[in-house]
N, C-alpha and C positions, 0 to 999 in steps of 0.2 A: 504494500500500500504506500501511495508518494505521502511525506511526511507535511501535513496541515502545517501552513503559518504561524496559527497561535492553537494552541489547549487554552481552550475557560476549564475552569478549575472552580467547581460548583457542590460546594456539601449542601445537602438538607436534609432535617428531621422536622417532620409534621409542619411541614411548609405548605401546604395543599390551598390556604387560605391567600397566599402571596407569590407562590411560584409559577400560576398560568402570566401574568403581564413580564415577569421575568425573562420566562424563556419568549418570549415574544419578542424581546429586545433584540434578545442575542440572534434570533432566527432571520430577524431584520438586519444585523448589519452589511454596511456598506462596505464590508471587506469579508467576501463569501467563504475565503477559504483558512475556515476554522473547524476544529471540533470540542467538542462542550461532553464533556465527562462530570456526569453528573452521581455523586455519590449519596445512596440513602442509608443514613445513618439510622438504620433499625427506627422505619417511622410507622404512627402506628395509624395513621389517615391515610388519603389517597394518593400521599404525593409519590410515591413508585409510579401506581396506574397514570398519574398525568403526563409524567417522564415517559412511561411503555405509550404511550398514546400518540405522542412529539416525536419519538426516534421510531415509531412505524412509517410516517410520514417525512422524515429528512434523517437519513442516515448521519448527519454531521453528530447530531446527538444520539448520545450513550448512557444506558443506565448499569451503574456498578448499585451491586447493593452490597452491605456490613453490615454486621453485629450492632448493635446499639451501642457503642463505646467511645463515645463521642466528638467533639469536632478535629480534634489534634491525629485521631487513629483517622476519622473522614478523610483529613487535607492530607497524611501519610499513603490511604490506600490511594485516591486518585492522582496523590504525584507521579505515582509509580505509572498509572498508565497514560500520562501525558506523551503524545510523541511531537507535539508541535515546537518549531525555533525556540517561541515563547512560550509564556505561559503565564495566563490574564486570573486573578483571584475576580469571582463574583461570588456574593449574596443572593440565599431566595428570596428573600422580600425586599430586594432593591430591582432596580430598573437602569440598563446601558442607555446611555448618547447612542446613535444608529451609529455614529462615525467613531466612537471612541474606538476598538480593535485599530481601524484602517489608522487613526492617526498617532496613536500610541507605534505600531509596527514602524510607520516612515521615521518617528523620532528615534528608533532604538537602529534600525538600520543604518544611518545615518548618522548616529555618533557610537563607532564600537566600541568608545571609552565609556559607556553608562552600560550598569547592569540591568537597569530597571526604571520604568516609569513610574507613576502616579498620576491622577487629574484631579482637579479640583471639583466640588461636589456640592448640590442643591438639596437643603432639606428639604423633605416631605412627609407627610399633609405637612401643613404650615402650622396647622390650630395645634399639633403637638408636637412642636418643638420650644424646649424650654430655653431660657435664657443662658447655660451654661454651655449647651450646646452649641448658639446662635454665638457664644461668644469666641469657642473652638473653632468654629468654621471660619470666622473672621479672622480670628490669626492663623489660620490653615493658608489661606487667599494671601499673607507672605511669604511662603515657604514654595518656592519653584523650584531654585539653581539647586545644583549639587552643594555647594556652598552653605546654601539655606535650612540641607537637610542636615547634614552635619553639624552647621553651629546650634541646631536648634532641638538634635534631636534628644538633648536631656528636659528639655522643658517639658512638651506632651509628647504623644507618637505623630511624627512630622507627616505620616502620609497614611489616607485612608486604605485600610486593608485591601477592602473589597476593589478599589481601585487600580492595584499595582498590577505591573505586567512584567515579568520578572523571563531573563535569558534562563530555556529549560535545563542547561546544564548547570547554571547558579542556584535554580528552586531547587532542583534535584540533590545537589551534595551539600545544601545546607539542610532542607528540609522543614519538618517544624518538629517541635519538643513543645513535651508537659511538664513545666516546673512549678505549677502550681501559680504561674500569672501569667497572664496576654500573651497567648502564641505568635501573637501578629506583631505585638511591640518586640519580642524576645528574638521576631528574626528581624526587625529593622535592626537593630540595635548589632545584631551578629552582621547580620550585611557589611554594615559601616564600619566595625571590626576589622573583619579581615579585608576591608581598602578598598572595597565595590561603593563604586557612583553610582547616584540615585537623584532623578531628578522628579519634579512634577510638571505636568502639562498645563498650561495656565487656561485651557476651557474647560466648564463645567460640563464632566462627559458622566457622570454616575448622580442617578436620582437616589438619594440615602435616605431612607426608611425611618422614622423614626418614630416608636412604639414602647409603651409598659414592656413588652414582652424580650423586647430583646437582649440577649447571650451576656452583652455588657452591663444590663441592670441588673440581669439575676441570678448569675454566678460567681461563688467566690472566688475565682481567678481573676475578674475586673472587678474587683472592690480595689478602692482606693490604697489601701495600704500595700495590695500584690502589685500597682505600677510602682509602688517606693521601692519594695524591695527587690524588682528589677531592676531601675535604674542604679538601686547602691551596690548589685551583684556586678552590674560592667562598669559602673566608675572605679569599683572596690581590682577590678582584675584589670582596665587597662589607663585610665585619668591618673589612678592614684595606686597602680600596682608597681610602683619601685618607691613607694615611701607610705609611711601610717599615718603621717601627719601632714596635717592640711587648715588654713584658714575658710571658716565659713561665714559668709556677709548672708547676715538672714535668721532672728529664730521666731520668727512670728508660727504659724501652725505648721506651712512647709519647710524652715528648716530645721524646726524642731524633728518632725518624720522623718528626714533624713539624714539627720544625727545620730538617730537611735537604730536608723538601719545600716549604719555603717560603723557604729560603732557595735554592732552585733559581727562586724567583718572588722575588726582589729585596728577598724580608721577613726581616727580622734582626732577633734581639732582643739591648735596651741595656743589660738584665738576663735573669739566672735566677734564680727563687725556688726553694730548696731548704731542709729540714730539715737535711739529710744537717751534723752538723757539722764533718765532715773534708772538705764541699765548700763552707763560706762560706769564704769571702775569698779564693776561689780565682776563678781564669776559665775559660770554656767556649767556643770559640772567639771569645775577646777581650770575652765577655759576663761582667762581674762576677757571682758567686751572691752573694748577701744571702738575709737573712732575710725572713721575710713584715712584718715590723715595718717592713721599710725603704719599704713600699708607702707609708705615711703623708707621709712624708719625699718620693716621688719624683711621688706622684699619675698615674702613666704612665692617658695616655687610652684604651690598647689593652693589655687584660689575657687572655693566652690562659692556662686553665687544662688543662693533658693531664696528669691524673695518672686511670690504671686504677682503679676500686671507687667504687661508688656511695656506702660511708660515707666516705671519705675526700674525695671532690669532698663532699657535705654539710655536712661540715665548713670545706674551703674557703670552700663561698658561703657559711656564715656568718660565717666572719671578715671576709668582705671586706663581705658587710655592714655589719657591725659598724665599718669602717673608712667607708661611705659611699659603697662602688660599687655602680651598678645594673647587674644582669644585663638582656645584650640591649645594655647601651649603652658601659658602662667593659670589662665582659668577658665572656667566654664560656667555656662548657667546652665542650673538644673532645678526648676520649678518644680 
């Protein structure tokens, strides 16, 4: 068989309610030469039948079925039978751009330096999308360059899952893994590791779903404290893996979370930088607060920045500019 363009790379369990306008998307795009491996994660509705239904009718689509053992074993069996260049992650209760495939392929052809896409993404319905999301998506619509994904990508996950389109021999030898937080954050985060460019598309090519129901509200892998103790598990192995100590500007709720997961990984800071004035000259388990001024004076080689809001870290990396740290190397922000 000649090998498809792209593999969509498609898990569902008990999608039945969200998966017919799905696969419709995909059925429709404007770049025909795909196939869509669709894995049912032991569902206990119709959505096999809808899938056996779709691939009687357009052999591009495939239905793999598994065990109920869920999304991490899903994304594991159908990488395996992905044969396409690429390979596009979708959601069943989300909806493609017609053009997203055809334009994600031309950008990944066309620069062999990037492993991987992303696009930028519209919520839907409207009436339930809440303000913290509405405010994610807005700092998402900063993050294009390779650049963008990498400086940013300790703040939240820089690029919609469902969105990325990933070279199949990059999805394949990395994979995904269960460590008990976001399989999705867990492989950006390894992407950018081991030295793979990751850009996003700046058109809004994925309709994002957004619902009570969904994987990131109701499982304890995306509860809030399992993105902390990802991000301190790869600061902890490569930001801050040839030293234990490090200065942290930040204890409001985020850097306090992120104090306590790193220092559960042997990393302790020798300072805290705070504004707050009724907390300089005070300690934080045994960590002096100083002022940002004291940075000059200490030069610390490992600067963790966690403070919430985008004007406020701007402001940061400018002063630490201004003092002569480079971002990436003296410090990082990680919200």
């Amino acid at each position: 068989m000649n090998r498809p363009r792209v593999s969509v790379l498609l898990p569902a369990r008990d999608a039945a309610d969200t998966l017919s306008p799905c696969l419709r998307s995909i059925a429709r795009q404007t770049l025909p030469d795909f196939e869509c491996i669709v894995v049912d994660d032991g569902s206990r509705d119709a959505t096999a039948e809808q899938v056996a239904d779709v691939a009687r009718q357009d052999p591009r689509f495939r239905l793999v079925a598994s065990p109920r053992r869920g999304l991490v074993h899903a994304l594991q069996t159908g990488l395996a039978e992905c044969r396409g260049d690429y390979v596009a992650r979708m959601d069943a209760d989300d909806v493609m751009h017609r053009a997203r495939l055809a334009r994600q392929v031309v950008r990944l052809d066309a620069e062999p330096g990037l492993s991987g896409v992303g696009t930028r993404v519209r919520l839907f319905p409207s009436g339930a999308v809440r303000d913290g999301m509405r405010r994610y998506r807005g700092w998402l619509d900063g993050v294009l360059s390779p650049e963008d994904v990498a400086r940013e990508a300790f703040v939240e996950c820089p690029i919609v899952h469902p969105t990325l389109c990933l070279r199949r021999e990059v999805a394949q030898t990395l994979g995904y893994r269960d460590l008990g937080w976001p399989e999705d954050y867990d492989l950006i985060l390894r992407l950018l590791a081991a030295g793979h460019a990751l850009a996003v598309l700046p058109e809004r090519l994925l309709l994002w779903r957004e619902h009570e129901g969904r994987l990131s509200r109701t499982h304890a892998s995306y509860a809030q404290p399992r993105f902390v103790a990802c991000k301190a598990a790869f600061l902890a192995e490569g930001f801050l893996g040839e030293a234990d100590d490090y200065v942290l500007w930040g204890h409001g709720d985020t850097g306090r979370a992120l104090r306590r997961a790193l220092a559960a990984l042997g990393k302790r800071p020798t300072h805290i930088v705070e504004l707050h004035p009724g907390r300089l000259g005070q300690r934080i388990h045994g960590a002096p607060v100083v002022p940002p001024d004291a940075l000059r004076a200490l030069r610390p080689p490992r600067i963790l920045v966690s403070v919430a809001g985008e004007k406020p870290r701007g402001e940061i990396r400018d002063a630490l500019a201004a003092m002569g740290f480079d971002e990436g190397r003296h410090y990082l922000c990680a919200a």
